[in-house]
Predicted model as a PDB file, atoms N, CA, C, CB and O in Angstrom, pLDDT in the B-factor column:
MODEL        1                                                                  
ATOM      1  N   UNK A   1       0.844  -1.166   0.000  1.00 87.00           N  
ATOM      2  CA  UNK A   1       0.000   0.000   0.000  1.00 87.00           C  
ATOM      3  C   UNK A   1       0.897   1.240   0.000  1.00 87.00           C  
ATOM      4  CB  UNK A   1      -0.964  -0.008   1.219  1.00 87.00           C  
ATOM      5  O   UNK A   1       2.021   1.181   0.498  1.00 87.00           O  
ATOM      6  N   UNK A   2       0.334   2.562  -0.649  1.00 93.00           N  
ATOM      7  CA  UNK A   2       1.076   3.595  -0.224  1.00 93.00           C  
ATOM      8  C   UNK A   2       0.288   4.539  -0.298  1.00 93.00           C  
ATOM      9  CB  UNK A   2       2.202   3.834  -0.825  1.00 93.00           C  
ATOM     10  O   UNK A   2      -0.787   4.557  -0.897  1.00 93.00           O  
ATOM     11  N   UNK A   3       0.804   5.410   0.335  1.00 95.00           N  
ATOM     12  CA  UNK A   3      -0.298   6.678   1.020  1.00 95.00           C  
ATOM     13  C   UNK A   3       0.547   8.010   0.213  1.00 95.00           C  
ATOM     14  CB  UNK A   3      -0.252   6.860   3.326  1.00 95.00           C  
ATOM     15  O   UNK A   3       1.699   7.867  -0.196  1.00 95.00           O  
ATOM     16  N   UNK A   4      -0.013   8.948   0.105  1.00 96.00           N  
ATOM     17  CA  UNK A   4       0.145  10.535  -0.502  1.00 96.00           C  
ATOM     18  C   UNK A   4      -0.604  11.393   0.010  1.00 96.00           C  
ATOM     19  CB  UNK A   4      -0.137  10.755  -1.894  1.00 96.00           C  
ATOM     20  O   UNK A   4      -1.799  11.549  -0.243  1.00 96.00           O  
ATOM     21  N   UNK A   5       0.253  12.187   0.989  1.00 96.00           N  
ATOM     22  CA  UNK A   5      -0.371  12.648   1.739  1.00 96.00           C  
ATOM     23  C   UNK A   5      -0.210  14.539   0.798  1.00 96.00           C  
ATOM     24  CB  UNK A   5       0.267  12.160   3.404  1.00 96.00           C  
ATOM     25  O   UNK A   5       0.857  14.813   0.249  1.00 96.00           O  
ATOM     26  N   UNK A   6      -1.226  15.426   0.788  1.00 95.00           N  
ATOM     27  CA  UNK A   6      -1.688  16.638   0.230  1.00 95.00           C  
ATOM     28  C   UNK A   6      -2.133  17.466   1.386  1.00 95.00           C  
ATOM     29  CB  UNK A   6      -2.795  16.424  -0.803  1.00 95.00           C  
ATOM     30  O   UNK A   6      -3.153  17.278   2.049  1.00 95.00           O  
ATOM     31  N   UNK A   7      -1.197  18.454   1.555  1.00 94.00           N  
ATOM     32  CA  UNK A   7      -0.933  19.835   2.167  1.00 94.00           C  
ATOM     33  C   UNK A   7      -1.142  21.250   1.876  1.00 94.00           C  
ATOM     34  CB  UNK A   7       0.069  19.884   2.288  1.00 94.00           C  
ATOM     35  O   UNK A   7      -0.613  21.681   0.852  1.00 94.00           O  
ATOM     36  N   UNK A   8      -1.952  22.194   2.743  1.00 93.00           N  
ATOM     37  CA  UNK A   8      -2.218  23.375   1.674  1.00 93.00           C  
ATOM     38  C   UNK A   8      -1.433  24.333   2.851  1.00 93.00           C  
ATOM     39  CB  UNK A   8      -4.201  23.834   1.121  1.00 93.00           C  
ATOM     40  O   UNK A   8      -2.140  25.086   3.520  1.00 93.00           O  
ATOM     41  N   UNK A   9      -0.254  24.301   3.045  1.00 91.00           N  
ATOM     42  CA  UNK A   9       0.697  25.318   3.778  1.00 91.00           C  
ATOM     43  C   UNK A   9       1.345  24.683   4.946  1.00 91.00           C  
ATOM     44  CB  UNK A   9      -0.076  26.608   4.299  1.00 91.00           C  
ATOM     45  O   UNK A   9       1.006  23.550   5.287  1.00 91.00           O  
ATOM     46  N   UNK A  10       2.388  25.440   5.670  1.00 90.00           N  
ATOM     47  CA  UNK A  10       3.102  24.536   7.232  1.00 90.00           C  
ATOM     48  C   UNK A  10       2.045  24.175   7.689  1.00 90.00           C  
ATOM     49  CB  UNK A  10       3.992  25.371   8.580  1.00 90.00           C  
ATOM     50  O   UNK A  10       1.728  23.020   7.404  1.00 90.00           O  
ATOM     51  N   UNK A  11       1.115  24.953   8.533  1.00 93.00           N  
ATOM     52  CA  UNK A  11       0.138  24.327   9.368  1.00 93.00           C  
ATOM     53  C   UNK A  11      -0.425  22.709   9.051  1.00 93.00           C  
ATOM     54  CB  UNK A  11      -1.016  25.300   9.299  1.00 93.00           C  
ATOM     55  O   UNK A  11      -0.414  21.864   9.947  1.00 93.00           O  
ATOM     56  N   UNK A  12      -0.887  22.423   7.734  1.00 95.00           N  
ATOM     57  CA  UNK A  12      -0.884  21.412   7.521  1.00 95.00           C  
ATOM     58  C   UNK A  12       0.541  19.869   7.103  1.00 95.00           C  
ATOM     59  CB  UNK A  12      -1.708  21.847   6.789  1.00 95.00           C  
ATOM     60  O   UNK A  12       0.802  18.666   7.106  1.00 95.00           O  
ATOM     61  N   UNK A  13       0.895  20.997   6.867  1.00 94.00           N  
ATOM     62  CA  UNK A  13       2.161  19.814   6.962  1.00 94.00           C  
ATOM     63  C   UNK A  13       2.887  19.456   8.057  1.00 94.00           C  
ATOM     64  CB  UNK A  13       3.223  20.103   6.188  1.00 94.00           C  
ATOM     65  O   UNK A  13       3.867  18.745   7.837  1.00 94.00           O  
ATOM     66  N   UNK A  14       2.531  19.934   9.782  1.00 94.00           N  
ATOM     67  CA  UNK A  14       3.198  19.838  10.517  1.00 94.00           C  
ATOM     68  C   UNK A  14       1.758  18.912  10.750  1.00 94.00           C  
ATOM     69  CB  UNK A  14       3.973  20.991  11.249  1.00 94.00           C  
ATOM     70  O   UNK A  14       2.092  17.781  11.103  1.00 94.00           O  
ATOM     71  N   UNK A  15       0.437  19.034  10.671  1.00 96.00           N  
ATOM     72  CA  UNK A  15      -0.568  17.741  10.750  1.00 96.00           C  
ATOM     73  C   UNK A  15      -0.211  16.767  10.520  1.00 96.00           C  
ATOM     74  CB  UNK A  15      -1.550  17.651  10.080  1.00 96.00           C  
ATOM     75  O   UNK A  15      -0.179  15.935  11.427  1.00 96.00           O  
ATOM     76  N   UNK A  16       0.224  16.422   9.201  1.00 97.00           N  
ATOM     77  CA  UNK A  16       0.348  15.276   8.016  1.00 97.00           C  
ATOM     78  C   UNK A  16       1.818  14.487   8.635  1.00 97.00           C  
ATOM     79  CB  UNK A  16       0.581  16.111   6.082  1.00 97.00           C  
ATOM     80  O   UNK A  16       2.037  13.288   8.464  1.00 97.00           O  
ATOM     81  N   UNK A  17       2.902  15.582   9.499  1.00 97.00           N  
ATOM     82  CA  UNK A  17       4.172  14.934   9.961  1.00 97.00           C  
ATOM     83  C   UNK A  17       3.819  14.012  11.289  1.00 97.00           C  
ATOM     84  CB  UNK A  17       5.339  16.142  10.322  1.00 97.00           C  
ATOM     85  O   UNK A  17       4.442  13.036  11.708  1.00 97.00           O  
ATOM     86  N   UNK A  18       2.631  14.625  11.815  1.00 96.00           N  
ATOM     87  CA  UNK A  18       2.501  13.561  12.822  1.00 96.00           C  
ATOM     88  C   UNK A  18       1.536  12.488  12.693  1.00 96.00           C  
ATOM     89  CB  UNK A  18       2.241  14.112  13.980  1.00 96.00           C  
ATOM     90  O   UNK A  18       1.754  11.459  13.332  1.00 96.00           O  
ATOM     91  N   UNK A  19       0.624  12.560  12.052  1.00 96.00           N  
ATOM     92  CA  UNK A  19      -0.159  11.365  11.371  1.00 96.00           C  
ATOM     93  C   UNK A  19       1.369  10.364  10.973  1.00 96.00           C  
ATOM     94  CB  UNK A  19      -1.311  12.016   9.679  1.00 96.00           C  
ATOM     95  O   UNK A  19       1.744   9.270  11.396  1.00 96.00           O  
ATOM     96  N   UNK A  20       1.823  11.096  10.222  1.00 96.00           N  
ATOM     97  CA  UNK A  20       3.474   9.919   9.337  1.00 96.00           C  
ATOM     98  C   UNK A  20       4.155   9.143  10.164  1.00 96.00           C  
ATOM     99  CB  UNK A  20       5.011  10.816   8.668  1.00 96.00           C  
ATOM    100  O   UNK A  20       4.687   8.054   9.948  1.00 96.00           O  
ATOM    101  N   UNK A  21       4.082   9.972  11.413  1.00 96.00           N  
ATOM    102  CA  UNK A  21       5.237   9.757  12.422  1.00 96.00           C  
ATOM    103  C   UNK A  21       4.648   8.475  13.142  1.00 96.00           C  
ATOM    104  CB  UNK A  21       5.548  11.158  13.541  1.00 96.00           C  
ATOM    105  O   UNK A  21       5.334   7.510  13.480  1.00 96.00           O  
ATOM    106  N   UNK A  22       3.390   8.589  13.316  1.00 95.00           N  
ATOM    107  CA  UNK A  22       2.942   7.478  14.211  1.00 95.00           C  
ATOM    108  C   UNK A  22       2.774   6.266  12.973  1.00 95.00           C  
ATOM    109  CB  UNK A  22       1.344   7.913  15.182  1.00 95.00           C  
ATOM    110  O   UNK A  22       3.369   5.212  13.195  1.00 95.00           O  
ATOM    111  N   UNK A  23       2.134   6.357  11.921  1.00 94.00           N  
ATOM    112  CA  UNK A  23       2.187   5.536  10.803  1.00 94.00           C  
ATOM    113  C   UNK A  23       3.746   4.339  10.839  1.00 94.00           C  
ATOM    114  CB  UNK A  23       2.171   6.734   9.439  1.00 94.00           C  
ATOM    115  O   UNK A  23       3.907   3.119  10.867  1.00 94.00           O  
ATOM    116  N   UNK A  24       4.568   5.470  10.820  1.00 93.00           N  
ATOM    117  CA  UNK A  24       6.304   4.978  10.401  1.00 93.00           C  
ATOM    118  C   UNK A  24       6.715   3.992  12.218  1.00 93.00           C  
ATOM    119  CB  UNK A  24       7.831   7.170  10.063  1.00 93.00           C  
ATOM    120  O   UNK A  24       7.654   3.202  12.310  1.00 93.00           O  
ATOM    121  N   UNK A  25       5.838   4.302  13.311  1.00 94.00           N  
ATOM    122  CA  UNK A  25       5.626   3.437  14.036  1.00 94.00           C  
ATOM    123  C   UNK A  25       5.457   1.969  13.982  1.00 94.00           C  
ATOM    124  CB  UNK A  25       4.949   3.817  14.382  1.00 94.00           C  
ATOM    125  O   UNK A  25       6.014   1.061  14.599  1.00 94.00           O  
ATOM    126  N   UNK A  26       4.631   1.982  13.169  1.00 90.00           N  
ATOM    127  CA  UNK A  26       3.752   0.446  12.974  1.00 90.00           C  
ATOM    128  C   UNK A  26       4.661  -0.286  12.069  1.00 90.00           C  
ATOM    129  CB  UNK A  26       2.034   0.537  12.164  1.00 90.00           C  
ATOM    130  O   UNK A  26       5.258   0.122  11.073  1.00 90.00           O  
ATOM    131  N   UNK A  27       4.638  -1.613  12.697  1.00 91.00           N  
ATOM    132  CA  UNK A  27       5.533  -2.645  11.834  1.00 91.00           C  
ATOM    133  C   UNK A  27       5.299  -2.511   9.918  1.00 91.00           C  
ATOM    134  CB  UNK A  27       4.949  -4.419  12.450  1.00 91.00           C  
ATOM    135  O   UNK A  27       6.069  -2.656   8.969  1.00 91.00           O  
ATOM    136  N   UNK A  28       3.782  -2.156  10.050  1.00 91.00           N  
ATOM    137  CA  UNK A  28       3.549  -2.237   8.516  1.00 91.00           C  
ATOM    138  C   UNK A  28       3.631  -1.122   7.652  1.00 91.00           C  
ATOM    139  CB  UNK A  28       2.336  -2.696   8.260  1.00 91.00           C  
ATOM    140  O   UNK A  28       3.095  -1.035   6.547  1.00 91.00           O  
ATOM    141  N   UNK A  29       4.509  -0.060   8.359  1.00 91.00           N  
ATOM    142  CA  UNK A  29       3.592   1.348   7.866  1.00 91.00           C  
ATOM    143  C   UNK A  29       3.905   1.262   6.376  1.00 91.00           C  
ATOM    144  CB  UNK A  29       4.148   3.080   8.602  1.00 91.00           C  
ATOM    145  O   UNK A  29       5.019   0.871   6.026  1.00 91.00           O  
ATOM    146  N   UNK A  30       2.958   1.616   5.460  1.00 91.00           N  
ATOM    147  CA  UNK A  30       2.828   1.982   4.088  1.00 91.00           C  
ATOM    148  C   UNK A  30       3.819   2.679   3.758  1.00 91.00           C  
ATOM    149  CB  UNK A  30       1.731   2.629   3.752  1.00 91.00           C  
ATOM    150  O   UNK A  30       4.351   3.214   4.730  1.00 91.00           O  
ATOM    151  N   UNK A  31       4.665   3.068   2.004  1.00 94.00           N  
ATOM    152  CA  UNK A  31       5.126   4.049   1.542  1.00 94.00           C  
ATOM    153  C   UNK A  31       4.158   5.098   1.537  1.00 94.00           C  
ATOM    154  CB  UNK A  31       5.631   3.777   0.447  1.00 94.00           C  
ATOM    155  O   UNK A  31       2.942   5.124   1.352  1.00 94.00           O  
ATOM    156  N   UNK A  32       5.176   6.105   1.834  1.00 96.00           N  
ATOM    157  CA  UNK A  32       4.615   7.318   1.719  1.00 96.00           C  
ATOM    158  C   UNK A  32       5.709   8.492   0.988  1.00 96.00           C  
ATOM    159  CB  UNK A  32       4.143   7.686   3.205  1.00 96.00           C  
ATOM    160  O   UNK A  32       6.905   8.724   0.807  1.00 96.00           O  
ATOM    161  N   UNK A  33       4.181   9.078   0.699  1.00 96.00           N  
ATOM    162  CA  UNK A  33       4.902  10.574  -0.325  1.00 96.00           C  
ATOM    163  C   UNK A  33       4.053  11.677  -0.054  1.00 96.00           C  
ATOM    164  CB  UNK A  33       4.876  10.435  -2.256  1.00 96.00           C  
ATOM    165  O   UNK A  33       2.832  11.548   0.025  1.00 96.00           O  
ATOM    166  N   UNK A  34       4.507  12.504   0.058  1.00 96.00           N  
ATOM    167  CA  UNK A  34       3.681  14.146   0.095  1.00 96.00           C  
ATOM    168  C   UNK A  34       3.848  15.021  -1.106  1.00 96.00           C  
ATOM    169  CB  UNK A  34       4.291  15.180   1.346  1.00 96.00           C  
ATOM    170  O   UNK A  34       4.769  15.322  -1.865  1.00 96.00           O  
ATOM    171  N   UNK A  35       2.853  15.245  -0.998  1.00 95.00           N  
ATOM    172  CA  UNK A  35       2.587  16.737  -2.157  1.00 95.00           C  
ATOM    173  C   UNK A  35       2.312  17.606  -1.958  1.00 95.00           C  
ATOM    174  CB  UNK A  35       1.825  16.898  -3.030  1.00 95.00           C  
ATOM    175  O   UNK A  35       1.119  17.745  -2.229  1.00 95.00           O  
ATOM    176  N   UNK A  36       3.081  19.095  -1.288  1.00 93.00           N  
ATOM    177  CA  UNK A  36       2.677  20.256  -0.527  1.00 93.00           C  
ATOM    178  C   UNK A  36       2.037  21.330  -1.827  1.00 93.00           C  
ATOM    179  CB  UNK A  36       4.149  20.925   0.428  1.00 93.00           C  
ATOM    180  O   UNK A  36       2.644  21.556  -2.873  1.00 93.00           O  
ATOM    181  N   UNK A  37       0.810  21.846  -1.495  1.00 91.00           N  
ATOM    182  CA  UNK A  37       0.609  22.540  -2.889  1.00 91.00           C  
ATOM    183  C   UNK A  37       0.850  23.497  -2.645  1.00 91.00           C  
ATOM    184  CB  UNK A  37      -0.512  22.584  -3.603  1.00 91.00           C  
ATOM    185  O   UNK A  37       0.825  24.222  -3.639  1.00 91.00           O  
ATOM    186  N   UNK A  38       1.278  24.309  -1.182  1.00 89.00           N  
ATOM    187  CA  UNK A  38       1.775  25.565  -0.633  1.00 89.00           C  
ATOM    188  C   UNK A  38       2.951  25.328  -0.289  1.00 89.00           C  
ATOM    189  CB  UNK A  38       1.095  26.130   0.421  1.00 89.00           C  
ATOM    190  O   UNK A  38       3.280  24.186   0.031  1.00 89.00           O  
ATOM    191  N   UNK A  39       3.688  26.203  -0.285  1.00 87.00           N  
ATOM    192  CA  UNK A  39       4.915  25.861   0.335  1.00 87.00           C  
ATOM    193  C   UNK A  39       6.162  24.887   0.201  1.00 87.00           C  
ATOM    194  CB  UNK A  39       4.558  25.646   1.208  1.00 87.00           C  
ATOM    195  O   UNK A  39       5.902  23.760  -0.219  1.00 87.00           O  
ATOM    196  N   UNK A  40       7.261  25.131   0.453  1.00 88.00           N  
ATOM    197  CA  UNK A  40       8.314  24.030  -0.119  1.00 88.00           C  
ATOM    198  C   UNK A  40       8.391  22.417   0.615  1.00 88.00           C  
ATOM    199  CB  UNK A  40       9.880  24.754   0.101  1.00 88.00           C  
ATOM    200  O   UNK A  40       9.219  21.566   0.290  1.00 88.00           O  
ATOM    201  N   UNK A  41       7.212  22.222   1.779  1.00 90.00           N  
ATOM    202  CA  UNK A  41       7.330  21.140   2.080  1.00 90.00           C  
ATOM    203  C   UNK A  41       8.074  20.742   2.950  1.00 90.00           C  
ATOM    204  CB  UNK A  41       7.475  20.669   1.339  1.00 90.00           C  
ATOM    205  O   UNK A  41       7.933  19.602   3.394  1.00 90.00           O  
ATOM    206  N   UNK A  42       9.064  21.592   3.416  1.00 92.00           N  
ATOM    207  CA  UNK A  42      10.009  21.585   4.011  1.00 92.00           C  
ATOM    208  C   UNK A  42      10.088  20.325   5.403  1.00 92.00           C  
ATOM    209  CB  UNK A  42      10.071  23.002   4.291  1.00 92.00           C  
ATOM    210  O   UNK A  42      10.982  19.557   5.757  1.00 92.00           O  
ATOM    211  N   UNK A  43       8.427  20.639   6.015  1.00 93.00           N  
ATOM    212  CA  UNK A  43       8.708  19.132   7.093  1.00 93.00           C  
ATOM    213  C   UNK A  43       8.563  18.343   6.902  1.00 93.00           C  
ATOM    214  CB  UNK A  43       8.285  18.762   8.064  1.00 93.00           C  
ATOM    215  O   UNK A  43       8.647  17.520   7.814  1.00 93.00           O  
ATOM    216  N   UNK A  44       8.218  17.900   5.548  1.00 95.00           N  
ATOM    217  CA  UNK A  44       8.489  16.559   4.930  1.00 95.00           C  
ATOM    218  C   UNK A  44       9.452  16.346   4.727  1.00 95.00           C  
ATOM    219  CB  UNK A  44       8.040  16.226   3.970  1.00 95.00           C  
ATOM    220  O   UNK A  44       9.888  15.372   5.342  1.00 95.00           O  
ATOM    221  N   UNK A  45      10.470  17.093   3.731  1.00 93.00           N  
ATOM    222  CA  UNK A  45      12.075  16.417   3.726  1.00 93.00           C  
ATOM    223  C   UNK A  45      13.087  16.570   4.902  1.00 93.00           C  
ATOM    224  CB  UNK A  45      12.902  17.053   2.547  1.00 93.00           C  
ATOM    225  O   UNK A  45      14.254  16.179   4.901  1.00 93.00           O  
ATOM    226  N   UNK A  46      12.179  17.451   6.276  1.00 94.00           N  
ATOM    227  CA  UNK A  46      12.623  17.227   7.073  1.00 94.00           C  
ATOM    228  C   UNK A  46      12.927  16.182   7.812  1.00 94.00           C  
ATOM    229  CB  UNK A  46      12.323  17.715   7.357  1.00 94.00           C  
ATOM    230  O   UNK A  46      13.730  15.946   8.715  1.00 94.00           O  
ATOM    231  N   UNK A  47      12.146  15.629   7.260  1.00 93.00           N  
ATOM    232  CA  UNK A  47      11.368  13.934   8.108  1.00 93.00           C  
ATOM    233  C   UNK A  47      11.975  12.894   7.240  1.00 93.00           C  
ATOM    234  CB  UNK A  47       9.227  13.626   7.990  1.00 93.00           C  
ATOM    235  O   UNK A  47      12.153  11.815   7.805  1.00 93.00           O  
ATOM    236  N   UNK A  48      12.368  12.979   5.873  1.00 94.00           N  
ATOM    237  CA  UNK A  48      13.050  12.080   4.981  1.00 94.00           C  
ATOM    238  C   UNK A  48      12.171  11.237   4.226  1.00 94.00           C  
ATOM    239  CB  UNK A  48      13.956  11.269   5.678  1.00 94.00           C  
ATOM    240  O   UNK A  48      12.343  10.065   3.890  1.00 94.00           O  
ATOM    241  N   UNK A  49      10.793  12.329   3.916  1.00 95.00           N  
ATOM    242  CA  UNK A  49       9.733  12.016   2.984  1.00 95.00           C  
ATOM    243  C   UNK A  49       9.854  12.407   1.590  1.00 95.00           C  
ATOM    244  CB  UNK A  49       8.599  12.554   3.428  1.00 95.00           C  
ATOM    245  O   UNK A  49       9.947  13.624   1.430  1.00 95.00           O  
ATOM    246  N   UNK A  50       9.878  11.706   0.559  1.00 95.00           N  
ATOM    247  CA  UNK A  50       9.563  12.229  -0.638  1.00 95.00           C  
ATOM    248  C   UNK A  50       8.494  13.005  -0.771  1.00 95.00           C  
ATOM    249  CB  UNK A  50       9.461  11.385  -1.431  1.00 95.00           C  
ATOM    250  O   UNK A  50       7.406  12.890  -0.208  1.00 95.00           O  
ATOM    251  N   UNK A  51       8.971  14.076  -1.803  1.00 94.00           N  
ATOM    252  CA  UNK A  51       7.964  15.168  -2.485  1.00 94.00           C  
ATOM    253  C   UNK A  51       7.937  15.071  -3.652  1.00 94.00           C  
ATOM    254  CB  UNK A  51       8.188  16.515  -2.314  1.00 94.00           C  
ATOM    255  O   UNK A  51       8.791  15.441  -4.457  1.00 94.00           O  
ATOM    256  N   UNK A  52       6.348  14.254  -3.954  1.00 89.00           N  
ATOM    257  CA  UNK A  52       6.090  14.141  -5.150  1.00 89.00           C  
ATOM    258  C   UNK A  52       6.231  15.061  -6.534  1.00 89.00           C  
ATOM    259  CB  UNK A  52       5.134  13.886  -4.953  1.00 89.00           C  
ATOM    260  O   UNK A  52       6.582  14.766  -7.677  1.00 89.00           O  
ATOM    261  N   UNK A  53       5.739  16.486  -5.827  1.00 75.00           N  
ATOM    262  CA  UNK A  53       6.137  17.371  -6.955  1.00 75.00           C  
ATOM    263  C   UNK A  53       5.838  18.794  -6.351  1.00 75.00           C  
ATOM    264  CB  UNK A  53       5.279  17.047  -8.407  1.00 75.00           C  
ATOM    265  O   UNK A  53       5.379  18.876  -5.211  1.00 75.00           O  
ATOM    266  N   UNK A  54       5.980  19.412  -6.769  1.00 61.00           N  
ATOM    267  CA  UNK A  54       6.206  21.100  -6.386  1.00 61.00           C  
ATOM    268  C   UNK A  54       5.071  22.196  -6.829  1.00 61.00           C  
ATOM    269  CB  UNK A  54       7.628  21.662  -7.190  1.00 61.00           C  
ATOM    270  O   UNK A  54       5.249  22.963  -7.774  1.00 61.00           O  
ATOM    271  N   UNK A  55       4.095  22.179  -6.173  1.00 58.00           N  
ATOM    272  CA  UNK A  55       2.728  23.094  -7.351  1.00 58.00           C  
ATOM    273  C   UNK A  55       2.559  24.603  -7.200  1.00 58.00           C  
ATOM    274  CB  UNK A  55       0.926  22.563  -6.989  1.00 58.00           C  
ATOM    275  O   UNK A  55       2.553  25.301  -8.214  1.00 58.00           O  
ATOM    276  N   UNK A  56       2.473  24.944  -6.434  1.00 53.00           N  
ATOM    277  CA  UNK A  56       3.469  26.740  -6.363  1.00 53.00           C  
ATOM    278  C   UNK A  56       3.853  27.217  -5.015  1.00 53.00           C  
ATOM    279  CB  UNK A  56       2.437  28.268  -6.926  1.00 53.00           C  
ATOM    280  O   UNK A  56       3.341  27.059  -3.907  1.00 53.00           O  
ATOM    281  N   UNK A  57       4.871  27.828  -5.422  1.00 51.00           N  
ATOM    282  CA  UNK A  57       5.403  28.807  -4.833  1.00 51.00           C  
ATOM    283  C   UNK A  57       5.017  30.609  -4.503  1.00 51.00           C  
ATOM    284  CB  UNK A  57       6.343  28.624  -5.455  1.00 51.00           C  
ATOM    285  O   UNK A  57       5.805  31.301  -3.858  1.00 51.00           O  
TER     286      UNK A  57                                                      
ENDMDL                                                                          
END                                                                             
């Protein structure tokens, strides 16, 4: 399974890092990828998540 997780600025991407975080817990956790449509995403590759793609700046 893999999950893609979609962000509309930090506020939500600091959501989506802790949903991940507990996910990346579990023996099974899924691949995952984010797609920030605000912002550079930044606590995702903070976290050592792929960013699917870049939609503006």
């Amino acid at each position: 399974m893999k999950l893609l997780f979609l962000s509309n600025g930090h506020g939500e991407d600091e959501i989506a890092i802790r949903i991940i975080k507990r996910l990346q817990s579990s023996p099974h956790c899924p691949g995952i990828t984010a797609l920030p449509l605000v912002g550079n995403g930044y606590a995702y590759t903070r976290l050592g998540i792929p960013l699917l793609d870049r939609v503006s700046r």
